[in-house]
NUDRENLO-730338 format. One record per residue (C-alpha): residue number from 1; residue in three letters; x, y, z. Coordinates in pm, whole numbers. Layout:
REC, NUM, ALA, X, Y, Z
...
//
This chain:
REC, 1, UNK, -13914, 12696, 553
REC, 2, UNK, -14205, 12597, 725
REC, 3, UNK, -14176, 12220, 883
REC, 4, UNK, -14480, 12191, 1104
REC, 5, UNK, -14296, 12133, 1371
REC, 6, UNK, -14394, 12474, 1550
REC, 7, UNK, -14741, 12489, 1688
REC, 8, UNK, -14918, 12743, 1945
REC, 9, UNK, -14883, 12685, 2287
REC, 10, UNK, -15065, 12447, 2473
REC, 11, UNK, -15137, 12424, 2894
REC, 12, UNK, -15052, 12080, 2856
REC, 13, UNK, -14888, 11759, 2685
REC, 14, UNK, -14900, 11367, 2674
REC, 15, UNK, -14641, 11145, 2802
REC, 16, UNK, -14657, 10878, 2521
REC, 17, UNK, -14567, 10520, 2620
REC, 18, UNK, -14576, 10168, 2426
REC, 19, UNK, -14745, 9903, 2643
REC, 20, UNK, -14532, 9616, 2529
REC, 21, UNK, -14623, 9263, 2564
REC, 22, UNK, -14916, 9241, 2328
REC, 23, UNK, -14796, 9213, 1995
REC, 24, UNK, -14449, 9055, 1836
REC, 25, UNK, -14358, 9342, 1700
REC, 26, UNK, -14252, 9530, 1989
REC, 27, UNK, -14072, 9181, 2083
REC, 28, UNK, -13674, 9271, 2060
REC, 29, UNK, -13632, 8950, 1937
REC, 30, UNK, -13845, 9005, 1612
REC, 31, UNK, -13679, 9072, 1336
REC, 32, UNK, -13838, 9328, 1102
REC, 33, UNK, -13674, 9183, 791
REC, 34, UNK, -13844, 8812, 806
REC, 35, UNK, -14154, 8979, 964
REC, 36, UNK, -14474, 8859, 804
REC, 37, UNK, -14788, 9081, 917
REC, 38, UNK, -15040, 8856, 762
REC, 39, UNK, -14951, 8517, 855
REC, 40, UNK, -14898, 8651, 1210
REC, 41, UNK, -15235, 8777, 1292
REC, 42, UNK, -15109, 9134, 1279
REC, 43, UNK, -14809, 9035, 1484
REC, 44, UNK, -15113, 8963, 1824
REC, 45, UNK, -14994, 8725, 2073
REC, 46, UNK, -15150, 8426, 2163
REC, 47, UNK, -15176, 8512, 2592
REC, 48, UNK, -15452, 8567, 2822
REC, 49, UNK, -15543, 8877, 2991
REC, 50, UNK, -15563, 8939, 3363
REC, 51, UNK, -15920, 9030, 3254
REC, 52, UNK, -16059, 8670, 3056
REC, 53, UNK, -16176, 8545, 3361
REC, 54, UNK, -16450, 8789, 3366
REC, 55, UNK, -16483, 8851, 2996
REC, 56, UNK, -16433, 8507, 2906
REC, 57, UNK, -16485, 8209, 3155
REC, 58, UNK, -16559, 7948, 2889
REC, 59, UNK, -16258, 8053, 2643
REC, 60, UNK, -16511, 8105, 2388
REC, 61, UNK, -16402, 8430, 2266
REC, 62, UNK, -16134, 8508, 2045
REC, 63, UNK, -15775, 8630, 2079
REC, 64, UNK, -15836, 8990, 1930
REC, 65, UNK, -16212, 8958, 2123
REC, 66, UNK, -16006, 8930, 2425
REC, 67, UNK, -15788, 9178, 2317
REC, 68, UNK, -16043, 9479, 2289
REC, 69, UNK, -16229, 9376, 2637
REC, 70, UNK, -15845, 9414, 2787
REC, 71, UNK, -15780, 9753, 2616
REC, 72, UNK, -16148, 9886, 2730
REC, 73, UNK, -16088, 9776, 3090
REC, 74, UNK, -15750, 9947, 3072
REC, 75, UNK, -15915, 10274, 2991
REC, 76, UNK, -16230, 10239, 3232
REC, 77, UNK, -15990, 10144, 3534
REC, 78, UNK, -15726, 10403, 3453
REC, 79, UNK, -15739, 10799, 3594
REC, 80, UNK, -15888, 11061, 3419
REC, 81, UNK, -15564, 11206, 3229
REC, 82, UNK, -15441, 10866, 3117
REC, 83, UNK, -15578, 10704, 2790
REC, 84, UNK, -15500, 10384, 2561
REC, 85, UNK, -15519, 10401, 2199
REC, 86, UNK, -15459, 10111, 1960
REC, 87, UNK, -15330, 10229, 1661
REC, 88, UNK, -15275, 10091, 1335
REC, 89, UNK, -14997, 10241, 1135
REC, 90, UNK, -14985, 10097, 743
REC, 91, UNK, -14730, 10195, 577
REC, 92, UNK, -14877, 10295, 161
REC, 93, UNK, -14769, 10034, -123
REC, 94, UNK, -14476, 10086, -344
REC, 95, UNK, -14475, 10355, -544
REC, 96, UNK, -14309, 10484, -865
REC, 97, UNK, -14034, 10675, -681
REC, 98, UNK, -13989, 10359, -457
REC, 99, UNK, -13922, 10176, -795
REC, 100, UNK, -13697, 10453, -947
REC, 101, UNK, -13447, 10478, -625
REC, 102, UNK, -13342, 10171, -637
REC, 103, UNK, -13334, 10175, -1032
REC, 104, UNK, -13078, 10474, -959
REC, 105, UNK, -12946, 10426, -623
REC, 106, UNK, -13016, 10544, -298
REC, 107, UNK, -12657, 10805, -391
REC, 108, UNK, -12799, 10930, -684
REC, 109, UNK, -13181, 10933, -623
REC, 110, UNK, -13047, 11199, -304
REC, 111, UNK, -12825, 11419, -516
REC, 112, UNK, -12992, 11447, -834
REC, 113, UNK, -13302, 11218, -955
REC, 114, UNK, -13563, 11299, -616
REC, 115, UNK, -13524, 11639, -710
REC, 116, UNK, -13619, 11633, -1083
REC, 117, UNK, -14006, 11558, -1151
REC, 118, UNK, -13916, 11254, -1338
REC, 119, UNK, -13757, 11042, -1618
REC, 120, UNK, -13801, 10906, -1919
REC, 121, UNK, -14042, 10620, -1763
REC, 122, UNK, -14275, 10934, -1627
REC, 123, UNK, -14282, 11114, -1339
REC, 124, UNK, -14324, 11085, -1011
REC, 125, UNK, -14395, 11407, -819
REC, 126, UNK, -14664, 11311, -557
REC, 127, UNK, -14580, 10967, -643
REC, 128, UNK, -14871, 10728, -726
REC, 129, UNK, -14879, 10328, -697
REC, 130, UNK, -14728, 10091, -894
REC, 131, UNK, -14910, 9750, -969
REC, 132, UNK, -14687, 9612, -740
REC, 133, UNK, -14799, 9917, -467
REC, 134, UNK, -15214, 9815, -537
REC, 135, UNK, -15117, 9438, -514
REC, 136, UNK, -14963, 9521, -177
REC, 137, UNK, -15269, 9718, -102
REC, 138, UNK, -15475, 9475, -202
REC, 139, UNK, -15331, 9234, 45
REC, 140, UNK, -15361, 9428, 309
REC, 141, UNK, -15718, 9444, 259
REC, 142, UNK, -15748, 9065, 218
REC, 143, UNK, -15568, 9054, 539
REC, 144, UNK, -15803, 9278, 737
REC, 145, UNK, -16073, 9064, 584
REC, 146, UNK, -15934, 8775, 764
REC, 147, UNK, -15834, 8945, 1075
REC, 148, UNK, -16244, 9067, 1109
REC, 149, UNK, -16327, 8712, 1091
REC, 150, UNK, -16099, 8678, 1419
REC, 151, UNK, -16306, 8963, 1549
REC, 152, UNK, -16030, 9227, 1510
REC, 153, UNK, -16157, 9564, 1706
REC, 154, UNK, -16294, 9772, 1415
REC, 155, UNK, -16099, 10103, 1378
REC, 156, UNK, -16317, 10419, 1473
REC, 157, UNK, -16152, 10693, 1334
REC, 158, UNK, -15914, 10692, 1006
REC, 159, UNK, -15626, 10919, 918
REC, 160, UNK, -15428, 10905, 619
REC, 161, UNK, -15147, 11103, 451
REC, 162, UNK, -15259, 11376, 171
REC, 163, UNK, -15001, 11200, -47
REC, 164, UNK, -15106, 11009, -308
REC, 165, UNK, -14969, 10708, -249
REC, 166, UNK, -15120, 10709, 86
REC, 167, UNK, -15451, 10808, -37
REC, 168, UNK, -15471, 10517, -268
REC, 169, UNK, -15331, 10274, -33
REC, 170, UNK, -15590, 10372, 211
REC, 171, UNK, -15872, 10322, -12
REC, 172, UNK, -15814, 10005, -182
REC, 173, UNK, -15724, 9881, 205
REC, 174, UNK, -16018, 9938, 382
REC, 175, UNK, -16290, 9918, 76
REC, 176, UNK, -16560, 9677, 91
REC, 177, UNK, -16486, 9523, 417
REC, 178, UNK, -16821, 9573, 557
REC, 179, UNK, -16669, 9717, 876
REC, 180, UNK, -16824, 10003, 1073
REC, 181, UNK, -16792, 10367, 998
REC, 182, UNK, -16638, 10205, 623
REC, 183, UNK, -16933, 10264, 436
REC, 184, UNK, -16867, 10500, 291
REC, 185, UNK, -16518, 10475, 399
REC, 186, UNK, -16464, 10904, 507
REC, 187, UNK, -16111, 10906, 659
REC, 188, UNK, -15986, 11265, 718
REC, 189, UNK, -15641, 11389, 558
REC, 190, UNK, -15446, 11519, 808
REC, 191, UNK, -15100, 11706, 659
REC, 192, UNK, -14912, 11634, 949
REC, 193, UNK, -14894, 11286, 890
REC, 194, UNK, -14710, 11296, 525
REC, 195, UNK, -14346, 11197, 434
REC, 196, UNK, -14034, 11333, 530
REC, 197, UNK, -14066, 11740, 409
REC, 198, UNK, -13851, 11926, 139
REC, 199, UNK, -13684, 11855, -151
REC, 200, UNK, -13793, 11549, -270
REC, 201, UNK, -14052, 11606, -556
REC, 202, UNK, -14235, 11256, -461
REC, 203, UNK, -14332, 11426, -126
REC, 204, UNK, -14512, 11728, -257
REC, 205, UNK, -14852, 11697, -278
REC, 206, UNK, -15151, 11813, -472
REC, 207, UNK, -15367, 12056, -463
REC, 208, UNK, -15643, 12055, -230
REC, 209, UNK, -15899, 12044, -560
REC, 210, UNK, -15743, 11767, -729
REC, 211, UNK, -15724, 11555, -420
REC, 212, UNK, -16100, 11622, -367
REC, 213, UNK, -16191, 11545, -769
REC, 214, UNK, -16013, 11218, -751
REC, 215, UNK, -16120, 11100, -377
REC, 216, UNK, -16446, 11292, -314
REC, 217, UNK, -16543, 11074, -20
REC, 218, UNK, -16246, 11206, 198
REC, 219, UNK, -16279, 11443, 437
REC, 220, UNK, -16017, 11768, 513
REC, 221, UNK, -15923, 11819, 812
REC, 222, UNK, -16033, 12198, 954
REC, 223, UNK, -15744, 12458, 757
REC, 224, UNK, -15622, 12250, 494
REC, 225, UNK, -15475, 12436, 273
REC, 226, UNK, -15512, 12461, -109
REC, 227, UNK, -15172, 12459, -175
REC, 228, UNK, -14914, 12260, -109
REC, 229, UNK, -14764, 12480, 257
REC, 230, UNK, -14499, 12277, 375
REC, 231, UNK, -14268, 12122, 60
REC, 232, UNK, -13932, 12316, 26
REC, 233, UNK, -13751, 12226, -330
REC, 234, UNK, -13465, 12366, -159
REC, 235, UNK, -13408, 12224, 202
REC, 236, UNK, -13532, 11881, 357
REC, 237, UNK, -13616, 11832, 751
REC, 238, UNK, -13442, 11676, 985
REC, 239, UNK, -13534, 11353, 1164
REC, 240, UNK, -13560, 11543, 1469
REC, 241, UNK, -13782, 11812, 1340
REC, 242, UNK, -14002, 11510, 1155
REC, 243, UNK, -14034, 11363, 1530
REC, 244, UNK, -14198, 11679, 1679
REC, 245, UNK, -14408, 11732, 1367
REC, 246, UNK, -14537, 11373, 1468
REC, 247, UNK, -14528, 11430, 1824
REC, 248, UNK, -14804, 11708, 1714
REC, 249, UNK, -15010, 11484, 1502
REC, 250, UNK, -15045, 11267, 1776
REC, 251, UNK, -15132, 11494, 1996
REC, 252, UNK, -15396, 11642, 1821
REC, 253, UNK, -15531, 11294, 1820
REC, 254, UNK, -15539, 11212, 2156
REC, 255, UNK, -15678, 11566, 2279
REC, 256, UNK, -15949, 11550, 2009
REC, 257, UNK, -16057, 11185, 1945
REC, 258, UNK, -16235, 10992, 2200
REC, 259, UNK, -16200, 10667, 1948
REC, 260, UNK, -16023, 10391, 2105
REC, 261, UNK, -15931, 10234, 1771
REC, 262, UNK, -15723, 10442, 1485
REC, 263, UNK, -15576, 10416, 1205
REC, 264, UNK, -15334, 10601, 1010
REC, 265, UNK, -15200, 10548, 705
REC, 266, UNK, -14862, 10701, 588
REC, 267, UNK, -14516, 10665, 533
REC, 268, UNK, -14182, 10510, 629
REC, 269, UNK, -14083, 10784, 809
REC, 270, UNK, -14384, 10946, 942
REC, 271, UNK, -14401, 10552, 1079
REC, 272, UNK, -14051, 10611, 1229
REC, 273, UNK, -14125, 10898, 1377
REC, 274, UNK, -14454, 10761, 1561
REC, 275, UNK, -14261, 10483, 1692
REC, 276, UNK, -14005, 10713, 1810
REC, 277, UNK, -14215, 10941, 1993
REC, 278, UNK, -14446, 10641, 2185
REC, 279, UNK, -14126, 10490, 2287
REC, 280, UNK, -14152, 10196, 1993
REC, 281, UNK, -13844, 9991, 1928
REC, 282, UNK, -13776, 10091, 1542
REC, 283, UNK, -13934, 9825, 1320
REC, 284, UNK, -13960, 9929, 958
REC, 285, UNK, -14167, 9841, 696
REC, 286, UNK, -14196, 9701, 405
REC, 287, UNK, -14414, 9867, 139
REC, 288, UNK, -14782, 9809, 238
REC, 289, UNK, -14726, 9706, 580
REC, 290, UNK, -14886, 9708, 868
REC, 291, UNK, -14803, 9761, 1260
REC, 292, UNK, -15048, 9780, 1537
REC, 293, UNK, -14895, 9993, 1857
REC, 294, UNK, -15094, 9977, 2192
REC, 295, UNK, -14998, 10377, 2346
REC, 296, UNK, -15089, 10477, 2685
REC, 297, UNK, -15096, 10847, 2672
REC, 298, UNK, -15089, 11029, 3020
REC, 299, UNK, -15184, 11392, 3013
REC, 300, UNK, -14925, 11607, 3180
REC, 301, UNK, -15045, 11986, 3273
REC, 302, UNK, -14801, 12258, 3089
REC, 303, UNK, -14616, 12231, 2759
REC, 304, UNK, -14400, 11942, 2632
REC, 305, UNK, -14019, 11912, 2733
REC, 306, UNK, -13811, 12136, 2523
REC, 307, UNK, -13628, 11919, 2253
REC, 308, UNK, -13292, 11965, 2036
REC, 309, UNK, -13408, 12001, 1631
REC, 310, UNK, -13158, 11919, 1387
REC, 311, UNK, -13177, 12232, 1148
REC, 312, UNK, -13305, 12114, 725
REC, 313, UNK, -13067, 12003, 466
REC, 314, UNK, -12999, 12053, 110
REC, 315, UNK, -12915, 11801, -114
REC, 316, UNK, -12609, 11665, -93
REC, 317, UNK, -12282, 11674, -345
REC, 318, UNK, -12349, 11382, -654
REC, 319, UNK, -12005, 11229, -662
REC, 320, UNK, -11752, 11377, -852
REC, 321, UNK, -11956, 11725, -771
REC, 322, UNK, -12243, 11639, -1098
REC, 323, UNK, -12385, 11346, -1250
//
């Protein structure tokens, strides 16, 4: 099975790090279940920067204002091979499968129902949004709405999942807002950034034809295939191996985007995994969710640190050896 997680040699790597202090999230004493993204600003601290007093004498400017002038004096005053990126990982609203694994249980949904296509309710292979999931969505959007009243730095570049759920999510998000590079809002699917891989029908995905009939305004990245090339009905990757698959989204990021400002839209794990490899505490979250991570990403000459990967799975045992 193919996992991603190989990719052709490169002369060099990035040494990802979370620059913590800037938002509540990365806070150890935040706690991810009470977390509210929306009534927090995004989870932005109220501080000042060591650079207000030359952005901002008067305090006239805005937190998130403030914010952005930091970020773009970090990157003007730092060397050539280091970099900061402030991304904006949203998580996709709930969808159908979310609603049938708790319907069956996490036990059974492993062993038996996230491998069939569906139930009697319908099906959920490359699972679509519930109401609930668009509602979710929906807020999200009102809550970028208000956040660009505070002035929040407009992303510049936007990556989502080839998943369904994600492309939906991402749509209804960042429609209408009026924001820069929005309208039309083009973000590029990149298949690197989709759910855990293998055996769960939810996380196949369509073709490359249907995705393009039902969102023509998205853009491929270069190779996509037609085809699904990475599910595996018969063996699921490993946590480890979904790390380095991550490690190489990112990193195709930061070689080949000069945008400050990014985000991506995905999954639980994928999420995980991001905040794994830039050194995040784990914070998860909740269906249609947002977390903004400030990275500093230092390019390192020759390839990245070999790393242990936990070898895929199969499903495991229902209890009592069937349902």
């Amino acid at each position: 099975m193919t996992m991603a997680s190989a990719s052709a040699p490169l002369d060099f790597h990035f040494k990802f790090t979370t620059v913590t202090g800037y938002f509540l999230q990365d806070d150890p004493n935040t706690d991810p279940d009470n977390f509210d993204y929306v009534t927090s600003n995004f989870g932005l601290i109220p501080r000042s920067y060591n650079s207000d007093t030359e952005f901002d004498p008067e305090s006239r400017k805005t937190q998130w204002e403030r914010f952005a002038y930091h970020i773009s004096k970090l990157n003007r005053e730092s060397n050539p091979e280091t970099q900061f990126k402030l991304l904006f990982l949203g998580r996709h609203g709930e969808g159908v499968h979310n609603v049938a694994e708790r319907r069956y249980g996490t036990e059974l949904w492993d062993c038996y129902w996230s491998l069939q296509d569906g139930d009697e309710t319908g099906t959920w292979v490359d699972a679509r949004l519930t109401d609930v999931g668009i509602s979710q969505a929906e807020t999200a959007n009102q809550a970028w709405k208000t956040q660009i009243e505070n002035k929040i730095p407009s992303p510049e570049s936007y990556y989502v999942s080839p998943l369904n759920r994600c492309l939906a999510t991402a749509s209804i998000t960042f429609r209408n807002l009026g924001l820069p590079l929005t309208e039309p809002f083009r973000p590029v699917i990149k298949e690197l950034l989709r759910e855990t891989i293998g055996l769960h029908t939810c996380d196949s995905r369509s073709s490359k034809t249907a995705i393009a009939e039902e969102y023509p305004e998205y853009q491929f990245e270069a190779g996509f295939a037609e085809e699904d090339p990475l599910y595996d009905s018969e063996l699921r990757e490993s946590d480890s191996a979904r790390d380095v698959r991550l490690r190489n989204l990112l990193l195709d990021v930061f070689a080949h985007d000069a945008s400050t400002v990014v985000s991506l839209t995905a999954h639980s794990g994928a999420i995980t995994s991001v905040l794994e490899v830039v050194g995040h505490r784990r914070f998860a979250l909740m269906t249609g969710a947002v977390i903004p991570v400030l990275v500093r990403a230092e390019r390192v000459a020759g390839p990245s640190p070999p790393v242990k990967v936990e070898p895929p799975t199969r499903a495991p045992v229902c209890p009592g050896g069937r349902l």
